[in-house]
N, CA, C and O atoms as a Maestro MAE file, in Angstrom:
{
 s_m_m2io_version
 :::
 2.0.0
}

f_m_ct {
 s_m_title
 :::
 protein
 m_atom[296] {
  # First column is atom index #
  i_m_mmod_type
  r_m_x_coord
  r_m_y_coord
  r_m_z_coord
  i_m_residue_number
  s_m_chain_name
  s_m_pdb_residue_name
  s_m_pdb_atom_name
  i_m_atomic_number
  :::
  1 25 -1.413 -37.580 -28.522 1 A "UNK " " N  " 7
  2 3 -1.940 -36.776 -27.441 1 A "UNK " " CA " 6
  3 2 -0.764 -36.231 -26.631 1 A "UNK " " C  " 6
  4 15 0.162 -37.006 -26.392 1 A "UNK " " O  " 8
  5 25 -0.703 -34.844 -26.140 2 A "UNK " " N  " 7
  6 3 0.212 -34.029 -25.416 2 A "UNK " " CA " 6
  7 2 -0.170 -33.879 -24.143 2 A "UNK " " C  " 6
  8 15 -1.384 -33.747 -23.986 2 A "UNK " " O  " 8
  9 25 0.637 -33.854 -22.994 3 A "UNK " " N  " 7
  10 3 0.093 -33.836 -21.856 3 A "UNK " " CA " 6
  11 2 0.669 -32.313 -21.596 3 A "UNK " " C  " 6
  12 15 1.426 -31.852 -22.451 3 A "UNK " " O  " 8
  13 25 0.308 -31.457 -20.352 4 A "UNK " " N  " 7
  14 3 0.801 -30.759 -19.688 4 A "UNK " " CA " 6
  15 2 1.783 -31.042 -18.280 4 A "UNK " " C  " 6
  16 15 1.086 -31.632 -17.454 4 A "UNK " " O  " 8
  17 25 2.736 -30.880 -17.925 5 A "UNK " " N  " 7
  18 3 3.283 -31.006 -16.530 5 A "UNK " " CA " 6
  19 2 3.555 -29.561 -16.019 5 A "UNK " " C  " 6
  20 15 4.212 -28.654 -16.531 5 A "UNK " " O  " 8
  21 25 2.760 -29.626 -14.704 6 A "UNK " " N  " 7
  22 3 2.839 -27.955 -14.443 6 A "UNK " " CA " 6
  23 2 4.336 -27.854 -12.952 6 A "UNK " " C  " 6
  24 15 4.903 -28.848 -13.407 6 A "UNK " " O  " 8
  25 25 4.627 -27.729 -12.559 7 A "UNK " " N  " 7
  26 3 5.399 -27.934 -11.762 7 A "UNK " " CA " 6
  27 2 5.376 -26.552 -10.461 7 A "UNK " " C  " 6
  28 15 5.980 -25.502 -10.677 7 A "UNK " " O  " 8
  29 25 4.774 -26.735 -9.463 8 A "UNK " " N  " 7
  30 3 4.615 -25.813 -8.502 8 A "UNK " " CA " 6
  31 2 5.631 -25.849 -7.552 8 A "UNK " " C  " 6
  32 15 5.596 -26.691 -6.655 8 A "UNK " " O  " 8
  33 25 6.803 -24.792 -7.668 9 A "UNK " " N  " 7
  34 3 7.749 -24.415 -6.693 9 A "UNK " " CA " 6
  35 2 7.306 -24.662 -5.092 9 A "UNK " " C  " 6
  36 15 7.913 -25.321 -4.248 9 A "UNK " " O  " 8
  37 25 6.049 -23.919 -4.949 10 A "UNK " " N  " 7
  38 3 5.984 -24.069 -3.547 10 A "UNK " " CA " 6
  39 2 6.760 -22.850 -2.985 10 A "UNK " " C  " 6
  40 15 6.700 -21.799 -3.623 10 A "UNK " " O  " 8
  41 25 7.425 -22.903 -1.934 11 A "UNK " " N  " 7
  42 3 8.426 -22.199 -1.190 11 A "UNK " " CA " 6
  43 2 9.820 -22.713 -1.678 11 A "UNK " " C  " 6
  44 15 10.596 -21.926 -1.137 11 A "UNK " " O  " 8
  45 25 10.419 -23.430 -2.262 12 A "UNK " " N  " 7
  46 3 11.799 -23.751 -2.759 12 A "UNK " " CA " 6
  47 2 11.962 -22.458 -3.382 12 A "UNK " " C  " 6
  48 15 11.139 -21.777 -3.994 12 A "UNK " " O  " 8
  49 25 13.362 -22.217 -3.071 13 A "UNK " " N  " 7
  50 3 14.449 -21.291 -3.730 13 A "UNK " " CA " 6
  51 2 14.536 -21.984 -5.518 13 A "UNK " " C  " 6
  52 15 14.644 -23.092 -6.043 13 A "UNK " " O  " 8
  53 25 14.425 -20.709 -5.904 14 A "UNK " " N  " 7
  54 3 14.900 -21.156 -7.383 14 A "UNK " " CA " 6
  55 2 15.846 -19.571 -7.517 14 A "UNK " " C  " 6
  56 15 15.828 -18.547 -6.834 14 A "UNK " " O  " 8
  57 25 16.736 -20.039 -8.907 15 A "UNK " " N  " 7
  58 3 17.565 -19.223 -9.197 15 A "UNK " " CA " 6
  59 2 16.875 -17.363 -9.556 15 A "UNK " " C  " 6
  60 15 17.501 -16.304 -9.588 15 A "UNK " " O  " 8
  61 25 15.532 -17.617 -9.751 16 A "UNK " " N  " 7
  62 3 14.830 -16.136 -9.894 16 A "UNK " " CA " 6
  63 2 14.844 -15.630 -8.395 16 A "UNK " " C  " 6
  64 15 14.196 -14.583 -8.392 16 A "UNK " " O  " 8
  65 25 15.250 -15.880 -7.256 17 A "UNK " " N  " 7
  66 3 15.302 -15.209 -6.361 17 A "UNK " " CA " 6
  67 2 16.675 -15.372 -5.498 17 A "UNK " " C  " 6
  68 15 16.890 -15.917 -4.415 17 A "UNK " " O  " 8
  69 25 17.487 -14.706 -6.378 18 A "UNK " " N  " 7
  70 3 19.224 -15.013 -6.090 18 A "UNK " " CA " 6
  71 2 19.380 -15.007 -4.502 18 A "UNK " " C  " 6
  72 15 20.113 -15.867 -4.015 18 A "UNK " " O  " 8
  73 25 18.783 -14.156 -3.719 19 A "UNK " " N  " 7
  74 3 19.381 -13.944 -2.315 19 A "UNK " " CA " 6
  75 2 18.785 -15.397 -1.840 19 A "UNK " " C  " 6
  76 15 19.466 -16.111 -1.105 19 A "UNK " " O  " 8
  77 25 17.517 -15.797 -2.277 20 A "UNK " " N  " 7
  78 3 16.978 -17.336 -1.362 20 A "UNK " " CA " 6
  79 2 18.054 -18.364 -1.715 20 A "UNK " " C  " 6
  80 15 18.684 -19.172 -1.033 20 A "UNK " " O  " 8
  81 25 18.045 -18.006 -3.225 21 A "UNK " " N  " 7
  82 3 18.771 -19.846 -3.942 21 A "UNK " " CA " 6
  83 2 20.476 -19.568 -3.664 21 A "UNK " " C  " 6
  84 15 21.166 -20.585 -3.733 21 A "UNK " " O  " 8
  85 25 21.301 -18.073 -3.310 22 A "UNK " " N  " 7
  86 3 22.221 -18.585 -1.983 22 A "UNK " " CA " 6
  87 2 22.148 -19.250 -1.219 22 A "UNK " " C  " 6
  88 15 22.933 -20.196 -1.151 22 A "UNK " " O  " 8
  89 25 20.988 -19.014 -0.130 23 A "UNK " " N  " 7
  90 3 21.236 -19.472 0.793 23 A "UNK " " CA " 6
  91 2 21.380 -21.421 0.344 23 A "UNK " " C  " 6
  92 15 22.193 -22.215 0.817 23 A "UNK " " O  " 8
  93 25 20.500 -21.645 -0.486 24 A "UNK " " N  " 7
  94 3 21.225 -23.061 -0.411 24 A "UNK " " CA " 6
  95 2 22.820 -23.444 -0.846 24 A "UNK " " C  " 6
  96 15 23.597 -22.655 -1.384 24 A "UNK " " O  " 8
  97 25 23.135 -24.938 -0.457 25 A "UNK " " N  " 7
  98 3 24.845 -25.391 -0.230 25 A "UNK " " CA " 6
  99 2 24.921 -25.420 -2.008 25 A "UNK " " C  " 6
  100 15 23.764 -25.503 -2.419 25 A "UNK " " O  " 8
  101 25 25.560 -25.394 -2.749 26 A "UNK " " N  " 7
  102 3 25.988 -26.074 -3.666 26 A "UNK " " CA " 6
  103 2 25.273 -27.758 -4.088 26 A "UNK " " C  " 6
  104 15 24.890 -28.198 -5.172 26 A "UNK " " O  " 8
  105 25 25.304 -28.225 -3.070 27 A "UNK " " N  " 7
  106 3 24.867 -29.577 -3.273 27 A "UNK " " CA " 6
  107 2 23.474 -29.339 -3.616 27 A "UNK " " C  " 6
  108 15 23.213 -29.772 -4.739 27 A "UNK " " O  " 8
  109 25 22.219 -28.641 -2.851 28 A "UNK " " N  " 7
  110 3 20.984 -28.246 -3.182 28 A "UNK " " CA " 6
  111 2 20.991 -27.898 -4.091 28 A "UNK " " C  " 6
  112 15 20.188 -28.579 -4.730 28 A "UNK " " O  " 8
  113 25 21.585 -26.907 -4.922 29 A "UNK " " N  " 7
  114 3 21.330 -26.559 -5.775 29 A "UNK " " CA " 6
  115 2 21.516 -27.299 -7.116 29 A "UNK " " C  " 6
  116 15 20.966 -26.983 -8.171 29 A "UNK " " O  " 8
  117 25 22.560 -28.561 -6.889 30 A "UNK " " N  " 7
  118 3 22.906 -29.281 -8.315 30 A "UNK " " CA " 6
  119 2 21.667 -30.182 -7.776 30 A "UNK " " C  " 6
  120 15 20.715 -30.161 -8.556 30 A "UNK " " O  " 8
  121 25 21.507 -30.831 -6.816 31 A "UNK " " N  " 7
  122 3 20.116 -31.779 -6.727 31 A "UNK " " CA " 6
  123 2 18.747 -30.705 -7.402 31 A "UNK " " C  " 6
  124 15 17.667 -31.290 -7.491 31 A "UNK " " O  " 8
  125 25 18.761 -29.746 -7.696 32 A "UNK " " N  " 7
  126 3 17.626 -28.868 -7.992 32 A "UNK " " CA " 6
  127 2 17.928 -28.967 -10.033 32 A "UNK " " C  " 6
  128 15 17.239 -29.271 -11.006 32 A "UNK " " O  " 8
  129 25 18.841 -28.672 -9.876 33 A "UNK " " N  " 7
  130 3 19.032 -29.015 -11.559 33 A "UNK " " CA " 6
  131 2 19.028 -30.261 -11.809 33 A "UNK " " C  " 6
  132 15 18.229 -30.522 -12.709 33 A "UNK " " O  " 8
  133 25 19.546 -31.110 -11.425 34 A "UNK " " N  " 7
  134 3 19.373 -32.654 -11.713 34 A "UNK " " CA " 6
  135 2 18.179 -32.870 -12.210 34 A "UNK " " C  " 6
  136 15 17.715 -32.952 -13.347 34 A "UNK " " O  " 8
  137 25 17.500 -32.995 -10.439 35 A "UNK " " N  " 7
  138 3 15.664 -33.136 -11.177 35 A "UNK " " CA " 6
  139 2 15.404 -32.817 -12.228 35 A "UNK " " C  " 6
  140 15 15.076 -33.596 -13.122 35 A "UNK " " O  " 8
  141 25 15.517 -31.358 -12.353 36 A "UNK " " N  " 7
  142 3 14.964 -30.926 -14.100 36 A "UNK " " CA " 6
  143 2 15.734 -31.717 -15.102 36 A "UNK " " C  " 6
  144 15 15.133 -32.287 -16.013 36 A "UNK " " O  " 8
  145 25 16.901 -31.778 -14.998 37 A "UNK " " N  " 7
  146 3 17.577 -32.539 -16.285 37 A "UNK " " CA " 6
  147 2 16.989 -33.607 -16.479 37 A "UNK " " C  " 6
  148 15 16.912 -34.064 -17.619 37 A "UNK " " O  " 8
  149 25 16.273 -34.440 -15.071 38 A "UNK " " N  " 7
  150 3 15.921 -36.022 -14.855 38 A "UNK " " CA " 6
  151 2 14.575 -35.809 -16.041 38 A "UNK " " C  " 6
  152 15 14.363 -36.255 -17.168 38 A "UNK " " O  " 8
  153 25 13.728 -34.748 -14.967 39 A "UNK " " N  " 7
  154 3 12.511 -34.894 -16.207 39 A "UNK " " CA " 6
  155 2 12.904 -34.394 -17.456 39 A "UNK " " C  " 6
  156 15 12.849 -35.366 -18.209 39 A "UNK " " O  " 8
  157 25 13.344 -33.213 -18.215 40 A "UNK " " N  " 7
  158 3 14.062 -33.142 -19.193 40 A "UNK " " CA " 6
  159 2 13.790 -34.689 -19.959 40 A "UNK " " C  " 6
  160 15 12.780 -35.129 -20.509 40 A "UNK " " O  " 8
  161 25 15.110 -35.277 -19.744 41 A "UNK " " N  " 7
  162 3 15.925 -35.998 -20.326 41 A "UNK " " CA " 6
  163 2 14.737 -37.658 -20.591 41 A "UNK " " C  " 6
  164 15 15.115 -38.597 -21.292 41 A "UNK " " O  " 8
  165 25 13.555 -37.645 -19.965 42 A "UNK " " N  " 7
  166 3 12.382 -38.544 -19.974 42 A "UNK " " CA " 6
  167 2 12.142 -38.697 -21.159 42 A "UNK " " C  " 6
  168 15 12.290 -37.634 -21.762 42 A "UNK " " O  " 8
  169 25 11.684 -39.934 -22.113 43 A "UNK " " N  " 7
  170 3 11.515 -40.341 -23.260 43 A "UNK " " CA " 6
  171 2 10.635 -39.669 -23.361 43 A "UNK " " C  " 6
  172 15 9.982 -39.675 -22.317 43 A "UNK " " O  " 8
  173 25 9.925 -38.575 -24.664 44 A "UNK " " N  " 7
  174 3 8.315 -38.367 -24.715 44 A "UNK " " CA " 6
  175 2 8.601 -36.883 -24.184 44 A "UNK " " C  " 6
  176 15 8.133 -35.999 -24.902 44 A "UNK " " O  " 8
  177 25 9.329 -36.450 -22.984 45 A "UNK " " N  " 7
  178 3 9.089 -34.734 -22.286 45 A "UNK " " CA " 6
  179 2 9.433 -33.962 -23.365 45 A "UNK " " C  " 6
  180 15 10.276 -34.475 -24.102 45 A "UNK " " O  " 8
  181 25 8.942 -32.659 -23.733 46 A "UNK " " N  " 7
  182 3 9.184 -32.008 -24.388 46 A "UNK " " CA " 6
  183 2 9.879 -30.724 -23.593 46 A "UNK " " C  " 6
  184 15 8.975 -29.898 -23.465 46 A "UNK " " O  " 8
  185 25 11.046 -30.230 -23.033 47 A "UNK " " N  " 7
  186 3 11.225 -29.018 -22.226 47 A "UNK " " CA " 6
  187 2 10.589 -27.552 -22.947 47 A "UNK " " C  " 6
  188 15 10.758 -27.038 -24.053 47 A "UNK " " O  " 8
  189 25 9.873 -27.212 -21.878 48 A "UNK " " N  " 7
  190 3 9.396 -26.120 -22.189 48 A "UNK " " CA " 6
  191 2 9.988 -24.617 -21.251 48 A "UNK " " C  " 6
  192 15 10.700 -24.582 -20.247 48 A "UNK " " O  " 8
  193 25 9.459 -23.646 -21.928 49 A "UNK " " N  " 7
  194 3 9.694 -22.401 -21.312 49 A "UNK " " CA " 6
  195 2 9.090 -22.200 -19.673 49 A "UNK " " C  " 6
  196 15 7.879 -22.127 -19.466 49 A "UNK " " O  " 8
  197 25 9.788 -22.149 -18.909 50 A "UNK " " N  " 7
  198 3 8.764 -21.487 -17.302 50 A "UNK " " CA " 6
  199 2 8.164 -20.579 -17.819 50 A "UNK " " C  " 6
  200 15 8.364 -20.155 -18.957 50 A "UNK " " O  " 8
  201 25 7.081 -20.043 -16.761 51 A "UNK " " N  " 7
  202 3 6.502 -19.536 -16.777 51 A "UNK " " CA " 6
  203 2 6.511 -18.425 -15.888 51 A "UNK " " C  " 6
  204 15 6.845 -18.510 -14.706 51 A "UNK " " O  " 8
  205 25 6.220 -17.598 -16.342 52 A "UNK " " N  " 7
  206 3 6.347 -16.172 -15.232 52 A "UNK " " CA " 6
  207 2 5.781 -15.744 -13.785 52 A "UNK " " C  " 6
  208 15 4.692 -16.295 -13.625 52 A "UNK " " O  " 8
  209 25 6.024 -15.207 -13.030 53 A "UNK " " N  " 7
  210 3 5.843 -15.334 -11.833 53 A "UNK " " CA " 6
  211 2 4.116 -15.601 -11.333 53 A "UNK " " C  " 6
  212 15 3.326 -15.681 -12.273 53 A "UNK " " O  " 8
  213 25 3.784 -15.678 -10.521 54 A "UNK " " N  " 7
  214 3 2.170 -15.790 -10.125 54 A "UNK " " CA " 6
  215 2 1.145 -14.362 -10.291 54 A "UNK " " C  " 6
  216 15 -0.065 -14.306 -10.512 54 A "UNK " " O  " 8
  217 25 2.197 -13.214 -10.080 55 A "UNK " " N  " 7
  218 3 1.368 -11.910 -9.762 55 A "UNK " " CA " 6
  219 2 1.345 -11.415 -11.331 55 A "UNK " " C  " 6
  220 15 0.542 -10.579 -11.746 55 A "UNK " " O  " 8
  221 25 2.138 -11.923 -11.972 56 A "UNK " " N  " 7
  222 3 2.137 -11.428 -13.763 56 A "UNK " " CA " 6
  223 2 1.384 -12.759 -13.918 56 A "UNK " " C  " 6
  224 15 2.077 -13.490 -14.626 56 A "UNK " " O  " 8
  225 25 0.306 -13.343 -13.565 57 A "UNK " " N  " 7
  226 3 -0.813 -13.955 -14.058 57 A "UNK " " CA " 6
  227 2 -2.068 -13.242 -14.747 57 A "UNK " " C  " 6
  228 15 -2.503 -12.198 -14.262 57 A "UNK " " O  " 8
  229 25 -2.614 -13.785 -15.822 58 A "UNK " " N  " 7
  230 3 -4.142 -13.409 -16.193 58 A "UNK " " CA " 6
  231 2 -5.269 -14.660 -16.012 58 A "UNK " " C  " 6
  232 15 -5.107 -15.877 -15.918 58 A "UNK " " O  " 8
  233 25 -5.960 -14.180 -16.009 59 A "UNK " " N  " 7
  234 3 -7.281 -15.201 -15.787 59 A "UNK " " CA " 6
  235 2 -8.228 -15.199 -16.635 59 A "UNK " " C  " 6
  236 15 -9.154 -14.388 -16.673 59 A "UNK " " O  " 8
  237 25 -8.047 -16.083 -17.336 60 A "UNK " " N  " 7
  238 3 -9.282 -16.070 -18.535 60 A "UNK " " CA " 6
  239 2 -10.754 -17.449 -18.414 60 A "UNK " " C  " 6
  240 15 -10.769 -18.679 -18.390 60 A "UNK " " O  " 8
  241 25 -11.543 -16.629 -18.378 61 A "UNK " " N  " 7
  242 3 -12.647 -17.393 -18.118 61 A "UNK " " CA " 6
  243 2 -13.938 -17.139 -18.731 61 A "UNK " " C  " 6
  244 15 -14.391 -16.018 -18.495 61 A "UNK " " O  " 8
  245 25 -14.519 -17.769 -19.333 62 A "UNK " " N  " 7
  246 3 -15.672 -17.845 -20.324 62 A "UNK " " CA " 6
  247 2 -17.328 -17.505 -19.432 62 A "UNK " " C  " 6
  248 15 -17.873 -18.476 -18.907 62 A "UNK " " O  " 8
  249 25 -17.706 -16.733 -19.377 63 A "UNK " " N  " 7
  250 3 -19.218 -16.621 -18.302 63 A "UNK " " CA " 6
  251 2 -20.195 -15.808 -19.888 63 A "UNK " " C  " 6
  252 15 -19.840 -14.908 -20.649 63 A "UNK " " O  " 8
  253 25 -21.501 -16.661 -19.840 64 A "UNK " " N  " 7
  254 3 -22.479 -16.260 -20.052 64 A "UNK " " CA " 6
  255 2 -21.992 -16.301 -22.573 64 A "UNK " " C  " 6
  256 15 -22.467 -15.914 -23.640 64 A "UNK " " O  " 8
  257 25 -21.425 -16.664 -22.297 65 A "UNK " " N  " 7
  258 3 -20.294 -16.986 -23.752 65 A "UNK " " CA " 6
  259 2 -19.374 -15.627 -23.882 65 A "UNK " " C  " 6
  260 15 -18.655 -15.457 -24.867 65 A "UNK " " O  " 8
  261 25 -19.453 -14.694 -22.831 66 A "UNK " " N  " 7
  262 3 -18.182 -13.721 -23.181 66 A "UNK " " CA " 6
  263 2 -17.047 -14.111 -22.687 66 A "UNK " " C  " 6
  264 15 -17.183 -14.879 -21.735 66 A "UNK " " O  " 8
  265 25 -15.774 -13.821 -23.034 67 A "UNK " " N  " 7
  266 3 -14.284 -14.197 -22.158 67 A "UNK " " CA " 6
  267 2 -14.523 -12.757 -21.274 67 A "UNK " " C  " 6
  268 15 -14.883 -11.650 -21.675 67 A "UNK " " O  " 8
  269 25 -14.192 -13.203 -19.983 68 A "UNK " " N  " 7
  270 3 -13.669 -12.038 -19.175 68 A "UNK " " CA " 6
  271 2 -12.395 -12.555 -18.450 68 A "UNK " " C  " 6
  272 15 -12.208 -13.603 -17.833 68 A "UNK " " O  " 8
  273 25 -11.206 -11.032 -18.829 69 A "UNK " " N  " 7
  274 3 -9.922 -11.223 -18.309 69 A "UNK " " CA " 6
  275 2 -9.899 -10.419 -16.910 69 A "UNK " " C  " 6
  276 15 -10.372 -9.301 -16.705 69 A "UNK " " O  " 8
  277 25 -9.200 -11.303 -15.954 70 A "UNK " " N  " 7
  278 3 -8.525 -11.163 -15.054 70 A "UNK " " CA " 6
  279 2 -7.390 -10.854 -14.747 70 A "UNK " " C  " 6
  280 15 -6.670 -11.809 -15.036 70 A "UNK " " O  " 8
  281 25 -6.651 -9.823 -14.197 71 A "UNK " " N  " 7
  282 3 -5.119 -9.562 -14.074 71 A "UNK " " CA " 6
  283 2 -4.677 -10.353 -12.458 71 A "UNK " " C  " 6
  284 15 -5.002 -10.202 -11.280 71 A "UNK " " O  " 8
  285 25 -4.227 -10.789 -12.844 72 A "UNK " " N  " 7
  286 3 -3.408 -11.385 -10.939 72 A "UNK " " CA " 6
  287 2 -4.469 -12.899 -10.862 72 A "UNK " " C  " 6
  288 15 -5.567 -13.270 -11.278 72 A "UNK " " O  " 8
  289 25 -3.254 -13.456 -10.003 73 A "UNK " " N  " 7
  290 3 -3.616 -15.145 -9.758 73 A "UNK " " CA " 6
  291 2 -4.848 -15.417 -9.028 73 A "UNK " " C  " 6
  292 15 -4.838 -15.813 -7.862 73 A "UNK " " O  " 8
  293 25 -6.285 -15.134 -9.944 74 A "UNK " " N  " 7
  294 3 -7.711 -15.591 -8.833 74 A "UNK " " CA " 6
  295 2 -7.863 -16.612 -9.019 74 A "UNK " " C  " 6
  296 15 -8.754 -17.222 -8.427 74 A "UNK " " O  " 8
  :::
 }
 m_bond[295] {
  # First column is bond index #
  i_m_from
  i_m_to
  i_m_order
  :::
  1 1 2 1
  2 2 3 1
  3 3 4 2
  4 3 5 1
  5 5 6 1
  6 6 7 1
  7 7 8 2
  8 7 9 1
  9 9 10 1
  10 10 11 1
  11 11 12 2
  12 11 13 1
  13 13 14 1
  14 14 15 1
  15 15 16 2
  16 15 17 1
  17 17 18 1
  18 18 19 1
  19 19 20 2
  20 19 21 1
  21 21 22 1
  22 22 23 1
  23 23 24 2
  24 23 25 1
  25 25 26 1
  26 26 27 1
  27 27 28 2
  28 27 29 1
  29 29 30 1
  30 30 31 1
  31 31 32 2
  32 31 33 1
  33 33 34 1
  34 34 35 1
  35 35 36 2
  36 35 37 1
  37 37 38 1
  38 38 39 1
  39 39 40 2
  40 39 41 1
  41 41 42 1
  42 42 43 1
  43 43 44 2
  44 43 45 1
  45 45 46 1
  46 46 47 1
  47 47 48 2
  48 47 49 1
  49 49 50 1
  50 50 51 1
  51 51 52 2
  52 51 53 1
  53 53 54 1
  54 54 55 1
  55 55 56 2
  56 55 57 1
  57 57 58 1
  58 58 59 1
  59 59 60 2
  60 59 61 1
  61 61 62 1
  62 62 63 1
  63 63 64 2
  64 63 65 1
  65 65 66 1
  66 66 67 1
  67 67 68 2
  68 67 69 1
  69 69 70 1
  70 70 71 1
  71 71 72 2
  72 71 73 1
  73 73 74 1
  74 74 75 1
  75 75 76 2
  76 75 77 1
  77 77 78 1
  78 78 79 1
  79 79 80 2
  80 79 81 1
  81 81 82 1
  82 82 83 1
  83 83 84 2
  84 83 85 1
  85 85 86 1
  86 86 87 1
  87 87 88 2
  88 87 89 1
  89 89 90 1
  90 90 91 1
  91 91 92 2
  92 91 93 1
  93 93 94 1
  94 94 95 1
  95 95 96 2
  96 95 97 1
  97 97 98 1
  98 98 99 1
  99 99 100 2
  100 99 101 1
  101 101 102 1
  102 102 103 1
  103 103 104 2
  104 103 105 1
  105 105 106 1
  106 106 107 1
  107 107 108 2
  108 107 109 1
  109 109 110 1
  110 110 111 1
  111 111 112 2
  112 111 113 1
  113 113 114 1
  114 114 115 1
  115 115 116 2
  116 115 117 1
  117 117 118 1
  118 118 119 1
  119 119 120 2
  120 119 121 1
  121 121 122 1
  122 122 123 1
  123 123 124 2
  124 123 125 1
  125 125 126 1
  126 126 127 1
  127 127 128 2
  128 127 129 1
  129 129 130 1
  130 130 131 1
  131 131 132 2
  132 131 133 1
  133 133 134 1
  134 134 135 1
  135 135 136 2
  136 135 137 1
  137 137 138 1
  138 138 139 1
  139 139 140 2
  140 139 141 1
  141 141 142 1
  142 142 143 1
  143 143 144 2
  144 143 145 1
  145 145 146 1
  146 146 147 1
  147 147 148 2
  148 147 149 1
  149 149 150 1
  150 150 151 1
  151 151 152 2
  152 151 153 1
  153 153 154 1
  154 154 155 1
  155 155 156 2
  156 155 157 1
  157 157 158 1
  158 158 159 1
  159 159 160 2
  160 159 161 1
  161 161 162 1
  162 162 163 1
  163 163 164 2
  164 163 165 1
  165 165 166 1
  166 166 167 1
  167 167 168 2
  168 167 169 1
  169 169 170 1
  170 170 171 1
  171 171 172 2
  172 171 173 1
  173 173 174 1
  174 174 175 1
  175 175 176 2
  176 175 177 1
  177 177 178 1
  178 178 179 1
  179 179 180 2
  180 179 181 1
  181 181 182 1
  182 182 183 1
  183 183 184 2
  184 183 185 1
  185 185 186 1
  186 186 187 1
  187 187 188 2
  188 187 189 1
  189 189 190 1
  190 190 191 1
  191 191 192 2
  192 191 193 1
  193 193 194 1
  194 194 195 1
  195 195 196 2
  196 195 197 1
  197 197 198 1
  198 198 199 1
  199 199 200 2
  200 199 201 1
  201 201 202 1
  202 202 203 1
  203 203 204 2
  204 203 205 1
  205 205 206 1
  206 206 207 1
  207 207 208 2
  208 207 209 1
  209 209 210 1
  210 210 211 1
  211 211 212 2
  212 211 213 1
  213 213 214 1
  214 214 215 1
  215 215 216 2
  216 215 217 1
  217 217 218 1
  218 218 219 1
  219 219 220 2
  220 219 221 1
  221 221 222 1
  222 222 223 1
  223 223 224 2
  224 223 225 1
  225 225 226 1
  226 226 227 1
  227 227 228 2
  228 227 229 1
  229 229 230 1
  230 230 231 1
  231 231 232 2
  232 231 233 1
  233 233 234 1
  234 234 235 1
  235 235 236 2
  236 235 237 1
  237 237 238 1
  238 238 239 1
  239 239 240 2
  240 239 241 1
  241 241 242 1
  242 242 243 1
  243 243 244 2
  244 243 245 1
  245 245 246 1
  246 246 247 1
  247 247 248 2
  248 247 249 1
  249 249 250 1
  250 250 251 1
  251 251 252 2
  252 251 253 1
  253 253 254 1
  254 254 255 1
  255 255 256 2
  256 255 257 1
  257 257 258 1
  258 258 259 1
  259 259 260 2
  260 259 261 1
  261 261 262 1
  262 262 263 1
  263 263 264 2
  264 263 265 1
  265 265 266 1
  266 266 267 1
  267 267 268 2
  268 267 269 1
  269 269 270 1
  270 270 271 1
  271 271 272 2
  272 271 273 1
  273 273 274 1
  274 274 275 1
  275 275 276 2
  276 275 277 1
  277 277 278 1
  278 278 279 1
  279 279 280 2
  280 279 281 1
  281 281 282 1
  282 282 283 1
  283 283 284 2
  284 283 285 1
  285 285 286 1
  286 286 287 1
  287 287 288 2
  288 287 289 1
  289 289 290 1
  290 290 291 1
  291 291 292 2
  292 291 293 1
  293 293 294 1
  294 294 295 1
  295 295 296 2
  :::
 }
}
């Protein structure tokens, strides 16, 4: 059995938004890779690809047995 781990930024700076993830010291930013290496490096994790931003979301949802797609995070 495979699990999913979804991981929600929140408001943290990540490297896709160069002017925010300046503003953190050097030190923030290796504590920000660490973590990932930490989970990474977990017996069993498989590293996967991120995922693309929230507004390049689709929404797929099953009503009445048709799929109807959604563009943007509903």
């Amino acid at each position: 059995m495979k699990y999913m781990l979804l991981i929600h930024q929140g408001d943290t700076p990540t490297p896709r938004d160069p002017e925010a993830w300046g503003r953190l010291s050097p030190e923030e930013q290796q504590a920000i890779y660490a973590d990932y290496q930490a989970i990474n490096a977990t017996p069993g994790v498989t590293p996967g690809t991120g995922m693309a931003e929230p507004a390049l979301a689709t929404t797929v949802r099953v009503e009445d047995g048709r799929a109807i797609v959604t563009d943007g995070p509903f």
